[in-house]
mmCIF file of the N, C-alpha and C atoms, coordinates in Angstrom:
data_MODEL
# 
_entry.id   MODEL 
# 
loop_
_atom_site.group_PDB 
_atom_site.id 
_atom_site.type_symbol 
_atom_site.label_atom_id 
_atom_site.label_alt_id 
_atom_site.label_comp_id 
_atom_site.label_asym_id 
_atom_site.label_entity_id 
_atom_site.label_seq_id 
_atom_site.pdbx_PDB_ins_code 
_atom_site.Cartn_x 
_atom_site.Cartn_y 
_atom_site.Cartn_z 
_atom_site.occupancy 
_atom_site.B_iso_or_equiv 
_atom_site.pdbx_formal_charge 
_atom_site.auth_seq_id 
_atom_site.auth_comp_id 
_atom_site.auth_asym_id 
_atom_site.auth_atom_id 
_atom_site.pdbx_PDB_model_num 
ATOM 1   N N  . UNK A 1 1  ? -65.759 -57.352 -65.701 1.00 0.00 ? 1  UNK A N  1 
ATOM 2   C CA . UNK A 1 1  ? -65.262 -57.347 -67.054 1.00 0.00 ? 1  UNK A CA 1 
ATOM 3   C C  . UNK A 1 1  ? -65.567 -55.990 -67.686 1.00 0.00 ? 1  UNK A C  1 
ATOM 4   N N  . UNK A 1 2  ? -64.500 -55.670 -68.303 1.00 0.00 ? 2  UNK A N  1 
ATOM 5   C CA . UNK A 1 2  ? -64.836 -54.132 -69.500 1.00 0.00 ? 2  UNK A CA 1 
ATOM 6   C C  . UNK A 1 2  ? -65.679 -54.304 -70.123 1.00 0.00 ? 2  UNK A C  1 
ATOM 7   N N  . UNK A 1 3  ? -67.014 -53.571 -69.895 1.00 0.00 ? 3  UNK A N  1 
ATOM 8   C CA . UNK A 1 3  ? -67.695 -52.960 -70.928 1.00 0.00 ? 3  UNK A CA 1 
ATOM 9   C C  . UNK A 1 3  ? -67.497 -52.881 -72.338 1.00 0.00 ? 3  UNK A C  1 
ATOM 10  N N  . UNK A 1 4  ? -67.814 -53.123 -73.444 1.00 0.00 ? 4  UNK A N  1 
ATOM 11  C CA . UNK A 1 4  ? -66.878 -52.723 -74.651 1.00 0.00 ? 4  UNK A CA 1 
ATOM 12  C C  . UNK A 1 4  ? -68.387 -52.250 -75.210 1.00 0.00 ? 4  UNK A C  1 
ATOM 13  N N  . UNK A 1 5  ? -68.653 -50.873 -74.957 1.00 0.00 ? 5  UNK A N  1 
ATOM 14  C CA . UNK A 1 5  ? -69.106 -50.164 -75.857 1.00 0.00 ? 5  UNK A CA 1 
ATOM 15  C C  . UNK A 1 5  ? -69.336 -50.258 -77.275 1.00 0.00 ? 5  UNK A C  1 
ATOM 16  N N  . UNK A 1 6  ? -70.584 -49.678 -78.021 1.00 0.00 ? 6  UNK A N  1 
ATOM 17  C CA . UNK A 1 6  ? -70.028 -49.989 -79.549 1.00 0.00 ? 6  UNK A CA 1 
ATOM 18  C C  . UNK A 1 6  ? -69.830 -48.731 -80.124 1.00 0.00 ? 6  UNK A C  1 
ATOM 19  N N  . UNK A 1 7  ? -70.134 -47.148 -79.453 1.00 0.00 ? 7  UNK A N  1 
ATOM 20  C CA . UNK A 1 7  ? -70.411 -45.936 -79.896 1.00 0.00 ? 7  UNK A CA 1 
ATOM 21  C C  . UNK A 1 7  ? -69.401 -44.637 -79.298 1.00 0.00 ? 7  UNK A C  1 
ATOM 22  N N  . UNK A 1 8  ? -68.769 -43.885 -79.883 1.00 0.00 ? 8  UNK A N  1 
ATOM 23  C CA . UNK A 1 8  ? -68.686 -42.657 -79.430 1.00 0.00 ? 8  UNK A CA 1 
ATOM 24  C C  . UNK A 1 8  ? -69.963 -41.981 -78.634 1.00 0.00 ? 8  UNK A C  1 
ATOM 25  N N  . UNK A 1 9  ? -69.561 -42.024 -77.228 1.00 0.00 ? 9  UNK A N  1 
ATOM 26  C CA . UNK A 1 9  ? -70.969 -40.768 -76.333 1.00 0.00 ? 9  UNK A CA 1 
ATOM 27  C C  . UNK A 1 9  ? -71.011 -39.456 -77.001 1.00 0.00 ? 9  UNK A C  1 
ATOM 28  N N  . UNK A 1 10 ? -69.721 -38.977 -77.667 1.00 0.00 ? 10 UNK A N  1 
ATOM 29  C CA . UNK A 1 10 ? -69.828 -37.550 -78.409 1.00 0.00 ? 10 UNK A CA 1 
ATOM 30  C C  . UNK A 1 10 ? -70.579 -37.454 -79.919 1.00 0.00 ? 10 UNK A C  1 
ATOM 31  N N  . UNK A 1 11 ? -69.481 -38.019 -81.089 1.00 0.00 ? 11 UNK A N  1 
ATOM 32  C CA . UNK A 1 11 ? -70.037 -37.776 -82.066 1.00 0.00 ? 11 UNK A CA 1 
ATOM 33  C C  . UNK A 1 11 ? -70.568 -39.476 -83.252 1.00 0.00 ? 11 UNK A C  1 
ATOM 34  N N  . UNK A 1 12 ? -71.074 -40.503 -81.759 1.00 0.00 ? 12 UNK A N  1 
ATOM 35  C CA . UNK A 1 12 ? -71.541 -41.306 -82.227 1.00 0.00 ? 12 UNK A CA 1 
ATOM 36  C C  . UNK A 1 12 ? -71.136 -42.211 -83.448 1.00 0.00 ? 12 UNK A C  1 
ATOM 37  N N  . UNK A 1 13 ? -69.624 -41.956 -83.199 1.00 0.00 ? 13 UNK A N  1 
ATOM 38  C CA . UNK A 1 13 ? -68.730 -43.599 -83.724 1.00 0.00 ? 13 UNK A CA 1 
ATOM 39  C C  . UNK A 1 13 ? -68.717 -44.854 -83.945 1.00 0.00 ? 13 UNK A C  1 
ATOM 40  N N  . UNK A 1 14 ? -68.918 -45.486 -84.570 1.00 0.00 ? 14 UNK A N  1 
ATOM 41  C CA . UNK A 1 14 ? -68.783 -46.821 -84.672 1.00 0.00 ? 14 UNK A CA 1 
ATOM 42  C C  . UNK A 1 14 ? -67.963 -47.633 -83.951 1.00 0.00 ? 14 UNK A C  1 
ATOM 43  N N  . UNK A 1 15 ? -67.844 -48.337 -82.626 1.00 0.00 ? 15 UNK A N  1 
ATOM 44  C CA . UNK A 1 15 ? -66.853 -48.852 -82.473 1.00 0.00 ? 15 UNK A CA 1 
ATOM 45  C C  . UNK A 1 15 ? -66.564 -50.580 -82.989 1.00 0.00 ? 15 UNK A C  1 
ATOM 46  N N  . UNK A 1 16 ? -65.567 -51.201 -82.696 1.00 0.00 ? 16 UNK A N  1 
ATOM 47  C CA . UNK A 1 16 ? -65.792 -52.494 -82.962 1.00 0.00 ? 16 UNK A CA 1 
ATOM 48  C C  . UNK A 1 16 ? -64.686 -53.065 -81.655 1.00 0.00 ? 16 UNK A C  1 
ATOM 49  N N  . UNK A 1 17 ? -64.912 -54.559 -81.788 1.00 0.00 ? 17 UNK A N  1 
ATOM 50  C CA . UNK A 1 17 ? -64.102 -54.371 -80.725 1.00 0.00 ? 17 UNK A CA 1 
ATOM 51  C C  . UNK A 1 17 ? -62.867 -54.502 -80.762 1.00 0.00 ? 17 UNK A C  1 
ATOM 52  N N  . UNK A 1 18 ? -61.965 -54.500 -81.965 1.00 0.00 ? 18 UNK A N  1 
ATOM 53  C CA . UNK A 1 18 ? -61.197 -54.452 -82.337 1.00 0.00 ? 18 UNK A CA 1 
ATOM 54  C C  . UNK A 1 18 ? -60.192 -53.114 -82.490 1.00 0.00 ? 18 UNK A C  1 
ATOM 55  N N  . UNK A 1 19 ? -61.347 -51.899 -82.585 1.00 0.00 ? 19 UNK A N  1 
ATOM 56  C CA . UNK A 1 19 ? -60.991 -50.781 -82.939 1.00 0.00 ? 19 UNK A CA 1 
ATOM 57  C C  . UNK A 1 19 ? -59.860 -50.324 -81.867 1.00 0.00 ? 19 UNK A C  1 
ATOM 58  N N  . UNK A 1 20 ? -58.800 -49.491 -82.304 1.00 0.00 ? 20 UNK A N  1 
ATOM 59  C CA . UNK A 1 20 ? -57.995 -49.004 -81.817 1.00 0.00 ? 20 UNK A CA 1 
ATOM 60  C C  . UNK A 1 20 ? -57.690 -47.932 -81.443 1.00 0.00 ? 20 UNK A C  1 
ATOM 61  N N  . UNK A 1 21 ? -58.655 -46.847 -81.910 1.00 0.00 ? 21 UNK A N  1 
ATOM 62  C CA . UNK A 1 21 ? -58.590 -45.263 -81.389 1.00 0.00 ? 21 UNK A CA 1 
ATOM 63  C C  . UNK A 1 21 ? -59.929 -45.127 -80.607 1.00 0.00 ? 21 UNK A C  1 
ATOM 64  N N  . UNK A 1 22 ? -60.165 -45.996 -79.317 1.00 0.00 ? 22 UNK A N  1 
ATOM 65  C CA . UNK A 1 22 ? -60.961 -46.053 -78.764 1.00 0.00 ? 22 UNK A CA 1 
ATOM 66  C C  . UNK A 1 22 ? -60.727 -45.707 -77.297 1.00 0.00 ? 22 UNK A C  1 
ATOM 67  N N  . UNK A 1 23 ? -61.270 -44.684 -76.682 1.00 0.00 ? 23 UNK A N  1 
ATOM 68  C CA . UNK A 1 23 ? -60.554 -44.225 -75.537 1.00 0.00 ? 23 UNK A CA 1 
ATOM 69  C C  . UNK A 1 23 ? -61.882 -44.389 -74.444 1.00 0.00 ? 23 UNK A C  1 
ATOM 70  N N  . UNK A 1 24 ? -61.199 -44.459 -73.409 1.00 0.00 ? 24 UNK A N  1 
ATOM 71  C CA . UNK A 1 24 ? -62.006 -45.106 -71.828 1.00 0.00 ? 24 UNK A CA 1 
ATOM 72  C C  . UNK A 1 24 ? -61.413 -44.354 -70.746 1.00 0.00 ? 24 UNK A C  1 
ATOM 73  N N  . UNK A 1 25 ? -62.461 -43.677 -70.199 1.00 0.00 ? 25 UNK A N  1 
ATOM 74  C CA . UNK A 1 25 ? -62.054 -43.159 -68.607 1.00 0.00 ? 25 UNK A CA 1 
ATOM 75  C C  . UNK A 1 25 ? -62.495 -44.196 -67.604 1.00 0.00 ? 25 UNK A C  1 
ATOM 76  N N  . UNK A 1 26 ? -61.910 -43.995 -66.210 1.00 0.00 ? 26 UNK A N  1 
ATOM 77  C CA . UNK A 1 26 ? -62.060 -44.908 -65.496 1.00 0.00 ? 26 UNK A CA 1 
ATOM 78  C C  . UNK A 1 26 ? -63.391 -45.495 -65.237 1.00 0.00 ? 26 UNK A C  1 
ATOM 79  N N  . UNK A 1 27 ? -64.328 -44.861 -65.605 1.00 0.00 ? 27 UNK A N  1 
ATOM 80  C CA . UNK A 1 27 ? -65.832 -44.883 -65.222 1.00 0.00 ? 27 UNK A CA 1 
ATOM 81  C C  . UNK A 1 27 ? -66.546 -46.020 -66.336 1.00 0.00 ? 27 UNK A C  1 
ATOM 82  N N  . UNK A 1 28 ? -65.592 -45.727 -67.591 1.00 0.00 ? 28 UNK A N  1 
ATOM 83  C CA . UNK A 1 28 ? -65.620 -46.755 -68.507 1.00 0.00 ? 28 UNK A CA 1 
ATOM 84  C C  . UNK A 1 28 ? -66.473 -45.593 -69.545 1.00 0.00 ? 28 UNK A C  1 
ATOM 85  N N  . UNK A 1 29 ? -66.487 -44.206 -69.798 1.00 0.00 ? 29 UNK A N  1 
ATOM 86  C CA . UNK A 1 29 ? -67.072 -43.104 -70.322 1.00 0.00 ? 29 UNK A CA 1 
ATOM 87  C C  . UNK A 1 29 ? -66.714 -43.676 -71.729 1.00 0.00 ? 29 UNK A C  1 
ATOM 88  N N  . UNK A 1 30 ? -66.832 -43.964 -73.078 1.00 0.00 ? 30 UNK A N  1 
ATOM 89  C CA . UNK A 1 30 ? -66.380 -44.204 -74.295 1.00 0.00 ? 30 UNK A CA 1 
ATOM 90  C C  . UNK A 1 30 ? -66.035 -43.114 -75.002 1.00 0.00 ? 30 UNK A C  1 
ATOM 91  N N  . UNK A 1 31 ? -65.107 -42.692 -75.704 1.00 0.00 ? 31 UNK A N  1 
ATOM 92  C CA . UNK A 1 31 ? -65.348 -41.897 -76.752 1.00 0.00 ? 31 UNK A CA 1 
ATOM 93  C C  . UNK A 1 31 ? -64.456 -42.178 -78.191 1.00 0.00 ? 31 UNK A C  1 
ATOM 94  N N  . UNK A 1 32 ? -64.156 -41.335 -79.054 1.00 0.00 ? 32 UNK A N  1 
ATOM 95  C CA . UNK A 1 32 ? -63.507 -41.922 -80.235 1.00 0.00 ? 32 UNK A CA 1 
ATOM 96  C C  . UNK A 1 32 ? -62.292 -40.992 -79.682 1.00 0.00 ? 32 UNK A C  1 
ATOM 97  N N  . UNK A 1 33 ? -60.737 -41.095 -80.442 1.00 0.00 ? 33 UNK A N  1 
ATOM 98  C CA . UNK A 1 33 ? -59.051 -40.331 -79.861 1.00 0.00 ? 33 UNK A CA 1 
ATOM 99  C C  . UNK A 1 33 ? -59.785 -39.143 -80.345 1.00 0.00 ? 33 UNK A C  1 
ATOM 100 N N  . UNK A 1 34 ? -60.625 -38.947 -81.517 1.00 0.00 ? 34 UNK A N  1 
ATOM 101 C CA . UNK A 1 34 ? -60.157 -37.678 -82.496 1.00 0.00 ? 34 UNK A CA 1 
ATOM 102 C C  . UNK A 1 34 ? -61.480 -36.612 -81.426 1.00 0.00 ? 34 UNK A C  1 
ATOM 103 N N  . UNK A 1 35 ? -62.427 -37.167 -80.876 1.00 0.00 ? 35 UNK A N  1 
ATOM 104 C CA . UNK A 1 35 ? -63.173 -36.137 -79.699 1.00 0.00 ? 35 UNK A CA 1 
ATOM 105 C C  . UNK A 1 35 ? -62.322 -36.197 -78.700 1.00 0.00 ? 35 UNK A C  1 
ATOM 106 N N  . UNK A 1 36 ? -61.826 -37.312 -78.079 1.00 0.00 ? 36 UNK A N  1 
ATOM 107 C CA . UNK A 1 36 ? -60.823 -36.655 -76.525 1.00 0.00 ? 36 UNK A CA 1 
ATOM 108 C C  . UNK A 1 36 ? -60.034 -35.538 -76.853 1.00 0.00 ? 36 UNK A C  1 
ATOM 109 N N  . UNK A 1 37 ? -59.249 -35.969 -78.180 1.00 0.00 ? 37 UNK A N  1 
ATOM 110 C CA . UNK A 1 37 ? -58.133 -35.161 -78.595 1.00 0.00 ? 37 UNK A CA 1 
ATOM 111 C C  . UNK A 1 37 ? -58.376 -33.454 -78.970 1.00 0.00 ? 37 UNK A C  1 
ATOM 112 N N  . UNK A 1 38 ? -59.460 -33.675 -79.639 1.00 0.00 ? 38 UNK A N  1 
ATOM 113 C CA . UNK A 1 38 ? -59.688 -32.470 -80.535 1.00 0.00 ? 38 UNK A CA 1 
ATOM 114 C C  . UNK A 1 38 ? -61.146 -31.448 -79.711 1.00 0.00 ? 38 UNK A C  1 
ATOM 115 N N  . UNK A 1 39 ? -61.856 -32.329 -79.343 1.00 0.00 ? 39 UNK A N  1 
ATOM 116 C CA . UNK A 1 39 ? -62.707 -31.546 -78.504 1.00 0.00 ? 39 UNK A CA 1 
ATOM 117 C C  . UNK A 1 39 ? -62.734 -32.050 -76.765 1.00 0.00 ? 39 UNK A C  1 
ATOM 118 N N  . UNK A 1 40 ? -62.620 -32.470 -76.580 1.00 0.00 ? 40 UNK A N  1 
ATOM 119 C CA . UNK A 1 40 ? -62.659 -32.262 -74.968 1.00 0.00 ? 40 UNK A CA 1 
ATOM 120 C C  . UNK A 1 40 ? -61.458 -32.540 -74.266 1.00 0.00 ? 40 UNK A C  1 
ATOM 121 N N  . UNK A 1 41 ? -60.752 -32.076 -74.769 1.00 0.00 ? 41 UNK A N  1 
ATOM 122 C CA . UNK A 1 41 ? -59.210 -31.586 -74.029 1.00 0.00 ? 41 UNK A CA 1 
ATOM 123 C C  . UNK A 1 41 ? -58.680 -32.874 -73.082 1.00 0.00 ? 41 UNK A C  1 
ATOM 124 N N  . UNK A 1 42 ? -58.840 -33.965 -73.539 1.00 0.00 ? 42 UNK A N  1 
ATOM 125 C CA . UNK A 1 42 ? -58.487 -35.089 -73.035 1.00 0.00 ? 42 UNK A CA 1 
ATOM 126 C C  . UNK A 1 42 ? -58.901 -35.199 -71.483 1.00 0.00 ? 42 UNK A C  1 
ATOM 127 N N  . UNK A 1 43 ? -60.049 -34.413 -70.765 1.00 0.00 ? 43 UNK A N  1 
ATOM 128 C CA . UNK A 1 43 ? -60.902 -34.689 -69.947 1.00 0.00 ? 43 UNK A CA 1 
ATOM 129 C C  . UNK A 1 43 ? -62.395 -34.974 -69.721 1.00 0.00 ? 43 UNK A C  1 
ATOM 130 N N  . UNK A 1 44 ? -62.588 -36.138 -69.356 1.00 0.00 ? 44 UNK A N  1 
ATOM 131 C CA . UNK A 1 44 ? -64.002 -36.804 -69.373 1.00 0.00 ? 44 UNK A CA 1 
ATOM 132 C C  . UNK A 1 44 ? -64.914 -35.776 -69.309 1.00 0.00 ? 44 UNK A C  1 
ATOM 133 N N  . UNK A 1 45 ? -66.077 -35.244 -70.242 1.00 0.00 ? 45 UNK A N  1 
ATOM 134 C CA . UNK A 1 45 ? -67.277 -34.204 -69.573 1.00 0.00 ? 45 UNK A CA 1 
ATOM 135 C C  . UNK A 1 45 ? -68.142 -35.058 -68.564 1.00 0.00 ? 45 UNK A C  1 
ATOM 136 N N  . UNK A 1 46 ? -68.450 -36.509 -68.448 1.00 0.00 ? 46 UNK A N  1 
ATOM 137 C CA . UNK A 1 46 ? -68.774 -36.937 -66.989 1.00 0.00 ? 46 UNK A CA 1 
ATOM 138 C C  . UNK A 1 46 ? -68.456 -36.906 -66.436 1.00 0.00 ? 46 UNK A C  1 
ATOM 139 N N  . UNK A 1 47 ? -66.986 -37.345 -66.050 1.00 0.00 ? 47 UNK A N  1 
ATOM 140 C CA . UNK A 1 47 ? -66.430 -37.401 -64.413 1.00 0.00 ? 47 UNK A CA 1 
ATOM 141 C C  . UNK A 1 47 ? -65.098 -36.490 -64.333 1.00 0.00 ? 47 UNK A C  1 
ATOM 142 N N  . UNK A 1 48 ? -65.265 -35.834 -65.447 1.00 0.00 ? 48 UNK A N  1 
ATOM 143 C CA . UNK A 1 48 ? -63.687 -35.079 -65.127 1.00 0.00 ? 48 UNK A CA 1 
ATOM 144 C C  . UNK A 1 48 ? -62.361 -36.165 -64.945 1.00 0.00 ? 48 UNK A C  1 
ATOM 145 N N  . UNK A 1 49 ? -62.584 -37.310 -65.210 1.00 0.00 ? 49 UNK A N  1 
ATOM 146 C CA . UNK A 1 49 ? -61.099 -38.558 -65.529 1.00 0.00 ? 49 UNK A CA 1 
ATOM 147 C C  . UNK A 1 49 ? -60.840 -38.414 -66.564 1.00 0.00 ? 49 UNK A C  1 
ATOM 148 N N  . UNK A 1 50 ? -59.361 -38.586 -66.541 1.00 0.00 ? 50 UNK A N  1 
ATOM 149 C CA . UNK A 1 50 ? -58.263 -38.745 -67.739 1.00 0.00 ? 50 UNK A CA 1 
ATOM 150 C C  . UNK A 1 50 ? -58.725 -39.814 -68.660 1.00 0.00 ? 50 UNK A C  1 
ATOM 151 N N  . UNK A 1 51 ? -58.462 -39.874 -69.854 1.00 0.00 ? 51 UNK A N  1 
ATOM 152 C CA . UNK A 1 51 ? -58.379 -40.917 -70.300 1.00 0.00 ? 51 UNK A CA 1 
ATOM 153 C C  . UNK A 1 51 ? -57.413 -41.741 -71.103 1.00 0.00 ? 51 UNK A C  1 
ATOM 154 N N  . UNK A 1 52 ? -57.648 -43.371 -70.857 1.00 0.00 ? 52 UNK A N  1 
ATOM 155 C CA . UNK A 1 52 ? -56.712 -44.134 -71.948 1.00 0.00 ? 52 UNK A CA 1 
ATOM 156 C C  . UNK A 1 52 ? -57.084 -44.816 -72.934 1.00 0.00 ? 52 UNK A C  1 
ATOM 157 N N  . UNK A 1 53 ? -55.950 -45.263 -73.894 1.00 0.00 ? 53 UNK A N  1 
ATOM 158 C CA . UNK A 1 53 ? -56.525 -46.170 -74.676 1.00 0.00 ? 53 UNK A CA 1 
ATOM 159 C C  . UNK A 1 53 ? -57.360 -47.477 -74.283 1.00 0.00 ? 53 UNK A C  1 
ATOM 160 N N  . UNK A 1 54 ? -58.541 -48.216 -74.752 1.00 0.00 ? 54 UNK A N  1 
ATOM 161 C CA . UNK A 1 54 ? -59.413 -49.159 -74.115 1.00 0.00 ? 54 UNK A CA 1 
ATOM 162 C C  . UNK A 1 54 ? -58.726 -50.030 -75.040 1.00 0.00 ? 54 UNK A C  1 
ATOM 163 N N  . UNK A 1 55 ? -58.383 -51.283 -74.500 1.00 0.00 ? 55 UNK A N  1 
ATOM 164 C CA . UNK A 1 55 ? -57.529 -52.719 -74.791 1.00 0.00 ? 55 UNK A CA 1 
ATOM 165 C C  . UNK A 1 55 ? -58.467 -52.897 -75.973 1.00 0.00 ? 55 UNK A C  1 
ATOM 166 N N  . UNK A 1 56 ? -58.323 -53.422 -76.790 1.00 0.00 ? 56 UNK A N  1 
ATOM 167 C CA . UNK A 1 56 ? -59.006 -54.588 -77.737 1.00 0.00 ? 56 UNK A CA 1 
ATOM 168 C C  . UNK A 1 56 ? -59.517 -56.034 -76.850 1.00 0.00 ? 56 UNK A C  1 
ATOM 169 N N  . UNK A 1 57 ? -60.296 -56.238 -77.651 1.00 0.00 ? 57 UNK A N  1 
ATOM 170 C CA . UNK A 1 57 ? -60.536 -57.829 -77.828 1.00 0.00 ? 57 UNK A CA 1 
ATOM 171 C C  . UNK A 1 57 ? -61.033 -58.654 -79.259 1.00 0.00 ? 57 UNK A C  1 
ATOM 172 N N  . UNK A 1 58 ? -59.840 -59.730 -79.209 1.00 0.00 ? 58 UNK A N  1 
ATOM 173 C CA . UNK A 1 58 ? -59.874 -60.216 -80.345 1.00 0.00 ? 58 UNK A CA 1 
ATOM 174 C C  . UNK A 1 58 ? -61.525 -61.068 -80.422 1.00 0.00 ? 58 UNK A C  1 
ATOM 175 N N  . UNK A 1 59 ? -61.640 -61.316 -81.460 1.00 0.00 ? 59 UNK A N  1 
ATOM 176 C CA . UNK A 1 59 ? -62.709 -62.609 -81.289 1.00 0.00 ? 59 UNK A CA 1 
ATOM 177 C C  . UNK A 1 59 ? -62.042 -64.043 -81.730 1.00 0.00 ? 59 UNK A C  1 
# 
């Protein structure tokens, strides 16, 4: 089962699990869109994987 993180690894985000600008490399790396996007060039600094949007889950 996915991991669902609650934090940006970069600039320490709030996540919920609902949240929607929540991005996941295959490794399951967390971060918030606006760090993939804006600072790390949409490549993981752990594993060098792409990343996608991470699904929701409702409660």
């Amino acid at each position: 089962m996915l991991e669902m993180r609650t934090r940006c690894k970069k600039c320490d985000k709030a996540f919920t699990d609902e949240s929607n600008d929540t991005m996941i490399c295959s490794h399951e790396c967390t971060f918030c869109q606006n760090c993939v996007e804006n600072v790390l060039n949409a490549i993981c600094p752990n594993c060098g994987g792409e990343f996608q949007q991470r699904p929701t889950r409702k409660k």
